[in-house]
C-alpha positions in Angstrom: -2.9 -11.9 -48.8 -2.1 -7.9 -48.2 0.7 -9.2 -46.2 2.4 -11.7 -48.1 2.4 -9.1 -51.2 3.7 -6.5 -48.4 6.5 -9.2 -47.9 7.5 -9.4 -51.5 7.5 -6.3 -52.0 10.4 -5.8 -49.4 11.8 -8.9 -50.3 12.1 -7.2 -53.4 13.5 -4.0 -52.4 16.6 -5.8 -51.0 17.1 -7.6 -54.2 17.7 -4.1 -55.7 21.3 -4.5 -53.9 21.1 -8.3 -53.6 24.2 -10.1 -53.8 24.4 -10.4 -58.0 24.8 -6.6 -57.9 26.7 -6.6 -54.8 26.4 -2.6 -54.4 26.8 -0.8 -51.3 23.9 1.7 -50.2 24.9 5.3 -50.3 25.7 5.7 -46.3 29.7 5.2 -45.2 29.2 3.2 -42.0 32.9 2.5 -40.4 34.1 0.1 -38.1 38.0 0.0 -36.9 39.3 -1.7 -33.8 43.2 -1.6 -33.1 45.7 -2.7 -30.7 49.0 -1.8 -29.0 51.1 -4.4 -30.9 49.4 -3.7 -34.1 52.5 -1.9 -35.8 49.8 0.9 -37.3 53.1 2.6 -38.1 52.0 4.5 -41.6 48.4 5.3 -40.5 46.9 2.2 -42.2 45.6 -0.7 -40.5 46.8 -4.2 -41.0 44.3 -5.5 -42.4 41.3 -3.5 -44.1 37.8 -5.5 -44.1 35.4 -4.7 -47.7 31.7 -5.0 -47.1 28.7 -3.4 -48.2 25.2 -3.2 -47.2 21.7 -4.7 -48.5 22.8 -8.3 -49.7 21.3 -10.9 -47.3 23.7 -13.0 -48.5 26.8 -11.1 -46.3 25.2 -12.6 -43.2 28.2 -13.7 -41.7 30.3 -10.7 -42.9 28.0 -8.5 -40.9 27.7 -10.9 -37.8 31.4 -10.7 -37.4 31.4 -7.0 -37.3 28.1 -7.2 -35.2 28.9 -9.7 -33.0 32.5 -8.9 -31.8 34.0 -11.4 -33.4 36.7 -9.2 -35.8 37.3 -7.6 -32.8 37.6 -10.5 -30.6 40.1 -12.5 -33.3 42.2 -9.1 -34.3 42.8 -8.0 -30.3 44.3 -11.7 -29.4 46.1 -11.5 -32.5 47.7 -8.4 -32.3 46.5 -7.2 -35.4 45.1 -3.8 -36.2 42.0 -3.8 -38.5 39.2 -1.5 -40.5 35.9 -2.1 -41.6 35.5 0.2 -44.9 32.1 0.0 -46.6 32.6 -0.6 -50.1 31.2 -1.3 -53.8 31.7 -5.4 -53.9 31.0 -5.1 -57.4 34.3 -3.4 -58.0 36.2 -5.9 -56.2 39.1 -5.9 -58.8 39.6 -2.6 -58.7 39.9 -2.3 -54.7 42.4 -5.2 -54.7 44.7 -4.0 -57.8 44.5 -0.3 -55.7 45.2 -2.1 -52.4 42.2 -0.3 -51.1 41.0 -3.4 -49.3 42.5 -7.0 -48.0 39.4 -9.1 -47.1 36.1 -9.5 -47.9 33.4 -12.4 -49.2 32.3 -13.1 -52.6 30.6 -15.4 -55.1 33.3 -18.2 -55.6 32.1 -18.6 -59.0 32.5 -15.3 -60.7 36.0 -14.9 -58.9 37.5 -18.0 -59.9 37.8 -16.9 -64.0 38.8 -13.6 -62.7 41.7 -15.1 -60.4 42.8 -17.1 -63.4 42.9 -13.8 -65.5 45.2 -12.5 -62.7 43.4 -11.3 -59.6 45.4 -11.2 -56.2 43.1 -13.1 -54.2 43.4 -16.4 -52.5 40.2 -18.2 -50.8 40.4 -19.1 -47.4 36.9 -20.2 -46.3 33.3 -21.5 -47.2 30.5 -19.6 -45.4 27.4 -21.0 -47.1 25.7 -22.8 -50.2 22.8 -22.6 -52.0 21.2 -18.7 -52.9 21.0 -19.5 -56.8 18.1 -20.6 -58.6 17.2 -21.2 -62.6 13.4 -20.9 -63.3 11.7 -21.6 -66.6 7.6 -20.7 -67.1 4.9 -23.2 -65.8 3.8 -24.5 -69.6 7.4 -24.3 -71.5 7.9 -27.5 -71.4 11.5 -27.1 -70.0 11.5 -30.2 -67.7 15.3 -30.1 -66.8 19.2 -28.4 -67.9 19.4 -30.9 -70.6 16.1 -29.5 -72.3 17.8 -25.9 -72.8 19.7 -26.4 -76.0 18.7 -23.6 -78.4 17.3 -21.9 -75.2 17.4 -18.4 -74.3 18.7 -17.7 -70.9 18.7 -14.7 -69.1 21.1 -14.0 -66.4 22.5 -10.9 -64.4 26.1 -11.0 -66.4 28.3 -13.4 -68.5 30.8 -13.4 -65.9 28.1 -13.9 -63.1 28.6 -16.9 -60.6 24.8 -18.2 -62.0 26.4 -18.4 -65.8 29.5 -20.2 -64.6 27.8 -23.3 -62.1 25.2 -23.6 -65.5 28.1 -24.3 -67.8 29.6 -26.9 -65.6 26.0 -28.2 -65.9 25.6 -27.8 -69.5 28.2 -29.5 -70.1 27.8 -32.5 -68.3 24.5 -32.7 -70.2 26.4 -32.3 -73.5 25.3 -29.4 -74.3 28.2 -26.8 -76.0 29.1 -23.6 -74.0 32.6 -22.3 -75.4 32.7 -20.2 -77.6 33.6 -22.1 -81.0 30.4 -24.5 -80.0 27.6 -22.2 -77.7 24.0 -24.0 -78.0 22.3 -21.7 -75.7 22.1 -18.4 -76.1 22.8 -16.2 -72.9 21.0 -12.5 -72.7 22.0 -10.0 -69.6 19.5 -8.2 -67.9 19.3 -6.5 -64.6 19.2 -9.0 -61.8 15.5 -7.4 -60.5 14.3 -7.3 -64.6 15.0 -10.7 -64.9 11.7 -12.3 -63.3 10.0 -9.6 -65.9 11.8 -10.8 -68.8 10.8 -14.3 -68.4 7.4 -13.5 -67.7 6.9 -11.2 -70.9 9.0 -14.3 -73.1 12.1 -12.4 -74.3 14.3 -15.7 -72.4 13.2 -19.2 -71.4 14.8 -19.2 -68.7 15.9 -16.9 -65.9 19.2 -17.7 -63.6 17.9 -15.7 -60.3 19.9 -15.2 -56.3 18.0 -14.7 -54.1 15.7 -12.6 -52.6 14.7 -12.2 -56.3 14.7 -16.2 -56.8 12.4 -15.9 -54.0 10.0 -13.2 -54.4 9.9 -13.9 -58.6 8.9 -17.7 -57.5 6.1 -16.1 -55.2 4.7 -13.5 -57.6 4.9 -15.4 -60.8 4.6 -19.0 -59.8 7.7 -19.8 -61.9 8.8 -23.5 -62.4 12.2 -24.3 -60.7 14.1 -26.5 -62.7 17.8 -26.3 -60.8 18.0 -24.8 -57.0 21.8 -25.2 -56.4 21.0 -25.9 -52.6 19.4 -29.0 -53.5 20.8 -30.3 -56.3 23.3 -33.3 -56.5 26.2 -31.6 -58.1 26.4 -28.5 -55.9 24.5 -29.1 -52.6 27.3 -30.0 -51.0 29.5 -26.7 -52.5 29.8 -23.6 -51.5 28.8 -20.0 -53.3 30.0 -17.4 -51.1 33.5 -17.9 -49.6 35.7 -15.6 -47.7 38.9 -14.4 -49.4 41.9 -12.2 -48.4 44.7 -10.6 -51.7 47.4 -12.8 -51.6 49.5 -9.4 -49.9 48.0 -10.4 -46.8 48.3 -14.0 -47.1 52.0 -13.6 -48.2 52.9 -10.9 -45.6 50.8 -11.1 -42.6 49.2 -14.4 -43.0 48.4 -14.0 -38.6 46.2 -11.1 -40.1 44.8 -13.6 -42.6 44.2 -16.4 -40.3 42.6 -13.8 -37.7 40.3 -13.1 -40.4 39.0 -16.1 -41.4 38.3 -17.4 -37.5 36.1 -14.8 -37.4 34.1 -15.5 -40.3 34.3 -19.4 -39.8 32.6 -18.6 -36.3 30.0 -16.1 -37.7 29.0 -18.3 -40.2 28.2 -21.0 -37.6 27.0 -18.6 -35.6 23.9 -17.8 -38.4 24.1 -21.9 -38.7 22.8 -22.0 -35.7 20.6 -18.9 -35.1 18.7 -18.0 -38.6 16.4 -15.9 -37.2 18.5 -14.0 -34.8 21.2 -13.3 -37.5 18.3 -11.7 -40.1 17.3 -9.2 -36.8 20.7 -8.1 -36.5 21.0 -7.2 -40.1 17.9 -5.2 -39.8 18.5 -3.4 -37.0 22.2 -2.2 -38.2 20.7 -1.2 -41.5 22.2 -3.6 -43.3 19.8 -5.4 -44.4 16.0 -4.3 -45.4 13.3 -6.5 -45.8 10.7 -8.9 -43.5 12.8 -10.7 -40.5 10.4 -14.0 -40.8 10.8 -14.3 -44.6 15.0 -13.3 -44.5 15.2 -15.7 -41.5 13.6 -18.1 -43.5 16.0 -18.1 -46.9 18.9 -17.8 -43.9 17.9 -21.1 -42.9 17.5 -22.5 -46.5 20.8 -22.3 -47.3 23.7 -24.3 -45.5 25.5 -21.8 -43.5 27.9 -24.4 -42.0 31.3 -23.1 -42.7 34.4 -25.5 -43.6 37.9 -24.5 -44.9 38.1 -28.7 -45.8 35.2 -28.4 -48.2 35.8 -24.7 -49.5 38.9 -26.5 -50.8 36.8 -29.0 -52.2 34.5 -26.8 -53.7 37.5 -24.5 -55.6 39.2 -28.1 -56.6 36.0 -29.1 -58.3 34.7 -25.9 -59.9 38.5 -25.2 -61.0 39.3 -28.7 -62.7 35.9 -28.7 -64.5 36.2 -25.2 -65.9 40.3 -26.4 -67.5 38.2 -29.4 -68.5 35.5 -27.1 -70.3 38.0 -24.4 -71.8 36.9 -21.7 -69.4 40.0 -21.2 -67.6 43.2 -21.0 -69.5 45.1 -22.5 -66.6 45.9 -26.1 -67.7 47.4 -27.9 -64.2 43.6 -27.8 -61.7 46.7 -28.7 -59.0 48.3 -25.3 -59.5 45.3 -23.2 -60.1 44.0 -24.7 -56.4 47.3 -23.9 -54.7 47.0 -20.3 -56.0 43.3 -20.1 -55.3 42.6 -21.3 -52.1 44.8 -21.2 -49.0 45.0 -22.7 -45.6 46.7 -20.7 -42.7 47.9 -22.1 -39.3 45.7 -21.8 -36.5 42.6 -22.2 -38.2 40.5 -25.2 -37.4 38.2 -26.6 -40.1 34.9 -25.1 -38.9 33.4 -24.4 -36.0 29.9 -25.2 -34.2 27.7 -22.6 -31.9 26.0 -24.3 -29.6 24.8 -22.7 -25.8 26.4 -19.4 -26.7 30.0 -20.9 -27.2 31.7 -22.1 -29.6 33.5 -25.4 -30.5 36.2 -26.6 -33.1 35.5 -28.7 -35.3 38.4 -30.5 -37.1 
């Protein structure tokens, strides 16, 4: 029992810079690799890589800087590159600046924000799953479509949680715009949520995890909607890989580099759960219990596809129009702008006996 609470406990102290916050710790770890034809004329590299430490969630982001494989993509391509360490939750800000040209995110809280104008363009699917919506054991909240009139806490309005639930909502008829809202939505810090559910100020929580995990541990919390499993989103994706539309416009080989290396990282934690959670451990980026980070690692669908990261921005996007959330109006156009596919890059890939293998 002293160990499993030992477990939480850590579990919990990565969810202090989980993947809802997305904020980097404090140190400024660098990476850069460059190459003769690289054409590092001004000083700045081609192409400049965001990431941050303490989400478990970046997996494959820190595998491909682990493993070789931005280094391994960037060299055959020519292509002069820098890892900068970064704040993910000023994302906006870094790509208006052109402080950065690549990094991963929550597909849902950065398709409103690309409609709203932000130069970014997806380019791959890296996993699913990592969101979960709890309710107390005796609520009698049996389901989505009992949450009309409900309180529901979540980490912010604009959080990928709030946008999958609306989708949801409204399938179930239940009114989230804002001329007809029938649940009521409350922000609280990701790690306060589990404590505001417990104590009754919400009915329900919207959690990523660790804290989905840990809260369901310490509290025994009913899970009403795991988006891993259910129908609707099992088979999309929450964290995708992106590059600003600069890059894709002006050195789409940069681009393409880019996403081959997170395509092959992702399988690459696909494949090998428990290796990927040591690595993030022992390159400090990542706290927490290897067996228990190993084990939400392997919980979610790490499997990467540019085919079905399409799929994933077509469906979110034409729902959204549908719903009023987006003022886009053609899903065809906001797809083309949202999501793009560069030369050279196979559909996914599969590790398997150290190597790798295209998968188209």
């Amino acid at each position: 029992m002293k160990r499993t609470k030992e477990r939480i406990l850590s579990v919990m102290m990565v969810a202090a810079l989980s993947i809802a916050g997305l904020t980097a710790c404090s140190s400024k770890k660098k990476s850069e690799g460059t190459t003769a034809a690289g054409g590092q004329t001004d000083g700045r590299a081609d192409i400049i890589i965001g990431t941050a430490n303490g989400s478990l969630c970046l997996a494959p982001l820190h595998i491909a800087i682990d493993n070789g494989y931005f280094e391994e993509e960037f060299k055959n391509a020519g292509v002069t590159w820098r890892v900068e360490e970064i704040d993910l939750g000023n994302i906006s800000d870094l790509v208006a600046s052109n402080k950065i040209d690549a990094s991963t995110q929550l597909a849902g809280a950065m398709i409103p924000q690309i409609d709203n104008g932000l130069e970014i363009t997806f380019t791959a699917g890296l996993h699913t799953g990592c969101t979960k919506y709890y309710v107390k054991e005796d609520s009698g909240i049996n389901s989505v479509a009992d949450l009309k009139g409900k309180k529901i806490g979540v980490p912010g309005i604009g959080d990928s949680s709030v946008i999958a639930l609306k989708r949801l909502l409204f399938d179930n008829g239940i009114g989230v715009t804002t001329e007809n809202l029938e649940v009521e939505w409350v922000v609280y810090g990701l790690t306060d949520l589990p404590l505001a559910l417990q104590n009754g100020a919400v009915d329900m929580v919207a959690l990523h995890d660790p804290v989905a995990y840990s809260a369901e541990q310490e509290y025994g919390f009913k899970k009403i909607l795991d988006l891993s499993t259910d129908e609707k989103f099992a088979n999309e994706y929450c964290c995708m890989a992106f590059v600003t539309t600069r890059l894709a416009n002006e050195n789409p080989k940069a681009a393409a580099a880019y996403t081959r290396a997170m395509l092959k990282a992702s399988a690459f934690v696909q494949a090998n759960p428990e290796e990927a959670a040591k690595i993030q451990i022992d390159h400090n980026q990542c706290s927490g219990d290897v067996t228990v980070n190993a084990q939400l690692l392997a919980s979610y669908n790490n499997g990467p596809s540019v085919s079905v990261a399409a799929q994933t921005i077509t469906n979110a996007g034409s729902e959204l129009i549908r719903i009023g959330e987006l003022k886009a109006d053609d899903p065809e156009v906001f797809v083309s702008k949202a999501f793009t596919k560069f030369d050279g890059v196979p559909d996914s890939y599969k590790y398997e006996n150290g190597s790798f293998t295209e998968v188209n």
